[in-house]
Steps between C-alpha positions, in 0.01 A plus 500: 500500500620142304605513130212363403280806608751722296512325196152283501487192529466421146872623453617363821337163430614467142906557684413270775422238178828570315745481790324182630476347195894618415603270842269255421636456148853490648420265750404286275777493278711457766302204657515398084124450478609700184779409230395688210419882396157372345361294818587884666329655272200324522455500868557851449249548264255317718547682852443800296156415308396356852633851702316720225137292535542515888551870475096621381594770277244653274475461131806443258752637799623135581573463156715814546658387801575159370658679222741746697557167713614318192705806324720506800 
């Protein structure tokens, strides 16, 4: 049994996003493709609409997830 199978792969795909995207971010910053909070925010903003379309979820629950996403 893999994590995924115990949590779904929903969950386990939405914490394979963040952590990615988390070393990405700091890559980045390091490499100093980024110099300001905003350009971080934006990118941020952007890898997230893009996860949430990829993800097929029915009805208004993207716009949930995108909000949890966001409040965090």
């Amino acid at each position: 049994m893999q994590l995924a199978d115990y949590i779904g792969k929903t969950d386990f795909d939405l914490i394979h996003f963040s952590i990615s995207l988390a070393k990405e971010i700091d890559c980045k910053i390091k490499n100093k493709v980024f110099f300001y909070q905003n350009q971080v925010s934006s990118y941020i903003n952007d890898r997230i609409d893009h996860f949430i379309h990829t993800l097929h979820v029915k009805g208004h629950l993207d716009i949930f997830i995108e909000l949890k996403f966001l409040k965090c």
